[in-house]
TORBA-195917 format. One record per residue (C-alpha): chain; x, y negated, z negated; residue in three letters. Coordinates in pm, whole numbers, plus 50000, padded with zeros to 5 digits. Example, Ala and Ser with C-alpha at 12.3 -4.5 7.8 and 13.67 -1.06 7.14 Angstrom:
<nodes>
<chain: A | X: 51230 | Y: 50450 | Z: 49220 | resn: ALA>
<chain: A | X: 51367 | Y: 50106 | Z: 49286 | resn: SER>
</nodes>
This chain:
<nodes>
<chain: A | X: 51761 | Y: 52194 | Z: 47819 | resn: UNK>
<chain: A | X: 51388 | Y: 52034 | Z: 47700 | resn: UNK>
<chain: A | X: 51189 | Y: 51949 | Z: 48002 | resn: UNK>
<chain: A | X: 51010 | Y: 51586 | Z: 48033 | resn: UNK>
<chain: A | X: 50670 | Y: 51614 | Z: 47956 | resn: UNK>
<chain: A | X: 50393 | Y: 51296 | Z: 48042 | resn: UNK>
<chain: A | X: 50064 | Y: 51282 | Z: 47883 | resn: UNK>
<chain: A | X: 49781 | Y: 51219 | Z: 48151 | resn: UNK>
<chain: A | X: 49734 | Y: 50896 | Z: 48076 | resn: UNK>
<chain: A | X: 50110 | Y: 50836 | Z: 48188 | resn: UNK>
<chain: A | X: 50226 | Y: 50962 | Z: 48486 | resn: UNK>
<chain: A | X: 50630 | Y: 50954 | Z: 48603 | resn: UNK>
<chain: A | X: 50698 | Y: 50875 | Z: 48970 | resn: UNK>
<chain: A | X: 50995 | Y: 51128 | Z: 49112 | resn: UNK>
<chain: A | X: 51189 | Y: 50829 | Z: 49298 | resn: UNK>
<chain: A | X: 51130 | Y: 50545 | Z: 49019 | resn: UNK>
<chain: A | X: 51158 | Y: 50656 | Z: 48625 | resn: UNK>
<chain: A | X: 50984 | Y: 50390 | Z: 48524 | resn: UNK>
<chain: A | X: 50622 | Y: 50494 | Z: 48401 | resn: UNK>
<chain: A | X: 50328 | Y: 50445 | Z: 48615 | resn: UNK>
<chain: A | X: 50019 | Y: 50255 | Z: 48464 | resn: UNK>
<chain: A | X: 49688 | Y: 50459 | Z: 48464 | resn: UNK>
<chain: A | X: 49485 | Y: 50192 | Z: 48787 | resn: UNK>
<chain: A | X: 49145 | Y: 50061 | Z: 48655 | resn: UNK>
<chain: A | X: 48876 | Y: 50062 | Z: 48907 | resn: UNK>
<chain: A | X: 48959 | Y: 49702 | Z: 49049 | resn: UNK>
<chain: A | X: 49270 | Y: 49817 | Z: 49114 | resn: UNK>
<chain: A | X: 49220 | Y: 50128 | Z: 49289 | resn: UNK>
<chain: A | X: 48958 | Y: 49903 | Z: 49521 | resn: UNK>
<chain: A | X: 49216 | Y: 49644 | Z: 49585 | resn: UNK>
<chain: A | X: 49422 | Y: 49916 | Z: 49692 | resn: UNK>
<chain: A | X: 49165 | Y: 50058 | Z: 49936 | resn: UNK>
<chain: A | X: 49141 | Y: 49712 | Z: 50084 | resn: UNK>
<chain: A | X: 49511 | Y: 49638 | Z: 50160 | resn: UNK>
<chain: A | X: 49487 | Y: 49986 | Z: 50310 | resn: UNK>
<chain: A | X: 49215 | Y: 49908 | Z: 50517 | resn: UNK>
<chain: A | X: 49362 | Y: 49570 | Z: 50605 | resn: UNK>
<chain: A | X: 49673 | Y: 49731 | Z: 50732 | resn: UNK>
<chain: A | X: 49488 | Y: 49995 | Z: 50949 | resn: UNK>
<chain: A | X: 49287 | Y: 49734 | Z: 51105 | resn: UNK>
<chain: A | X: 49523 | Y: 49501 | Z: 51172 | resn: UNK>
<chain: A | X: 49750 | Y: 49754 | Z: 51352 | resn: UNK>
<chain: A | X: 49454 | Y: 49896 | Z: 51535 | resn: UNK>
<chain: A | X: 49405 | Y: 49562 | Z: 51636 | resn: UNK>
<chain: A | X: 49775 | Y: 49566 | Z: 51835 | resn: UNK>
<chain: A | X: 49644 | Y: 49884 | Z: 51960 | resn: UNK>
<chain: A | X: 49970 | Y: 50070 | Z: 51741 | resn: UNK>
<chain: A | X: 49996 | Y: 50416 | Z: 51637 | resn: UNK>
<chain: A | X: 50113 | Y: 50468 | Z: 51221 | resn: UNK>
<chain: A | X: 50473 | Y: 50579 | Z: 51418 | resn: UNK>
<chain: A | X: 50491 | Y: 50263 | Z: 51577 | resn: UNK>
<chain: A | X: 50391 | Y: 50054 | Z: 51275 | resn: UNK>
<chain: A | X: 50631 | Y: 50261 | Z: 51050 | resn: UNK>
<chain: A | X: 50942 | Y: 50161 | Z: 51332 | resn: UNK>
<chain: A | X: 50837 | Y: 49763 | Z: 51358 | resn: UNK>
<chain: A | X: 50817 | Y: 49761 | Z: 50933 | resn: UNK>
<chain: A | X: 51096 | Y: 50013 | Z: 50874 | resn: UNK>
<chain: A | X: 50879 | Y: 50263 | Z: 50702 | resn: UNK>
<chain: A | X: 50837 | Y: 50620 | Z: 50710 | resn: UNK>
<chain: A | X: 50570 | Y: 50721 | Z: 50908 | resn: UNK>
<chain: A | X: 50427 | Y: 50932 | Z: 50621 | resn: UNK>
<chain: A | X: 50393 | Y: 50618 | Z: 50382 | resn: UNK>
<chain: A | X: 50225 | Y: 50382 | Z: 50611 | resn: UNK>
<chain: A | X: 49951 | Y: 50659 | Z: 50639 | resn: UNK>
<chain: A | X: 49938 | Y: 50703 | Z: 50255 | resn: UNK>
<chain: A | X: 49905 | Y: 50306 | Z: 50233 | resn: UNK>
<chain: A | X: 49611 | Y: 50309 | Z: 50474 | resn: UNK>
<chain: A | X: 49426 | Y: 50566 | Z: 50263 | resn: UNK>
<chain: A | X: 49519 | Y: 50400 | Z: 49938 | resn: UNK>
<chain: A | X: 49714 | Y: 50677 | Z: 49815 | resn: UNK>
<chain: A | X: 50026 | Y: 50489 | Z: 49798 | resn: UNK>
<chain: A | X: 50065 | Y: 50129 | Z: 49622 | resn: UNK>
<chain: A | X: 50316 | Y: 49919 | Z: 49832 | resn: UNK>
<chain: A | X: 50592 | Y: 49725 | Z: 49656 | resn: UNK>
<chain: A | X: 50600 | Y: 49310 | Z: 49732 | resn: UNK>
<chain: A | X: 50906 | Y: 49388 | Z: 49972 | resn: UNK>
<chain: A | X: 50691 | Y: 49694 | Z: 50140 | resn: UNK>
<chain: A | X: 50390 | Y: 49434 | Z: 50207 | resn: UNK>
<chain: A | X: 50642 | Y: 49170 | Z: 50350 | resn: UNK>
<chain: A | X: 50776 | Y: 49384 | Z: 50607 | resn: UNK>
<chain: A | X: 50443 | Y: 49535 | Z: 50683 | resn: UNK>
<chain: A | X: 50317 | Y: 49145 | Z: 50720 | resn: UNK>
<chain: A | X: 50636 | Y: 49059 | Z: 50967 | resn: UNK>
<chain: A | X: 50581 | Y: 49348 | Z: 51187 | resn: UNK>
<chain: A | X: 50199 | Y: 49268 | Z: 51259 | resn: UNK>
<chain: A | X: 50268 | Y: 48927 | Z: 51310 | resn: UNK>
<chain: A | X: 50097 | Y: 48779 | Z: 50984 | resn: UNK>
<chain: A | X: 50169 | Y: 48571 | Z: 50741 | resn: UNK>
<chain: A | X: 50230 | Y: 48751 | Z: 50353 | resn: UNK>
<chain: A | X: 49926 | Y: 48528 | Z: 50243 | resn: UNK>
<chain: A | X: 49760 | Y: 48602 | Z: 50535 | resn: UNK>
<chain: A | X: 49771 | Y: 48971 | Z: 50474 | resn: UNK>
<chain: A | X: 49655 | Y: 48932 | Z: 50102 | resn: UNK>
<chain: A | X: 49360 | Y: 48700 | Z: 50195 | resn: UNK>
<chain: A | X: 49240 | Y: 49008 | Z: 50353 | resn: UNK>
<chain: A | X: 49230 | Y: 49232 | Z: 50075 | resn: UNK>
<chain: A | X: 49004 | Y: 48974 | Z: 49848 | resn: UNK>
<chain: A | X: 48629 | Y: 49038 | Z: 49838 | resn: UNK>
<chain: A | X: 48395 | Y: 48867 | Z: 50011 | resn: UNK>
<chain: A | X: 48215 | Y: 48583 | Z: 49777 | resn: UNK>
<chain: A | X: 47861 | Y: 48554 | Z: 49804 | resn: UNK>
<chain: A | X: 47659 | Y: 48203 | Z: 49739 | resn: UNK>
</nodes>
């Protein structure tokens, strides 16, 4: 049998086939946000990750990789994570978006 091989500008994710895109710099920043966003607001309800992971439906594991932007959430994954700390989906974005300056 011929094994899969990815060049290193592709890389396969083991649970979804589909390719994953190589993530520019703007990406991998908006990425540290939302994690940052998530770990603040759920500091904020005084949670641990394991209680987080239970109000969202999550594994445990993945809300941590989320908060240290080493996992990129699906729109259904930032939904549940908005229900469960009690903002709205917007709400949650808006926090992810760099301040402007005048």
């Amino acid at each position: 049998s011929r094994k899969r091989t990815t060049s290193r500008k592709q890389r396969i994710c083991r649970r979804h086939p589909t390719p994953l895109l190589p993530t520019t710099h703007e990406d991998s920043m908006l990425i540290k946000q939302f994690g940052l966003a998530v770990r603040q607001l759920r500091e904020g309800h005084g949670w641990s990750q394991e209680r987080l992971a239970e109000a969202a439906d999550l594994n445990r594991s993945f809300i941590g990789e989320i908060e240290r932007g080493a996992a990129t959430p699906s729109l259904l994954t930032v939904e549940k994570l908005a229900i469960a700390l009690g903002v709205g989906l917007a709400g949650l974005m808006a926090r992810c978006e760099p301040e402007l300056v005048d």
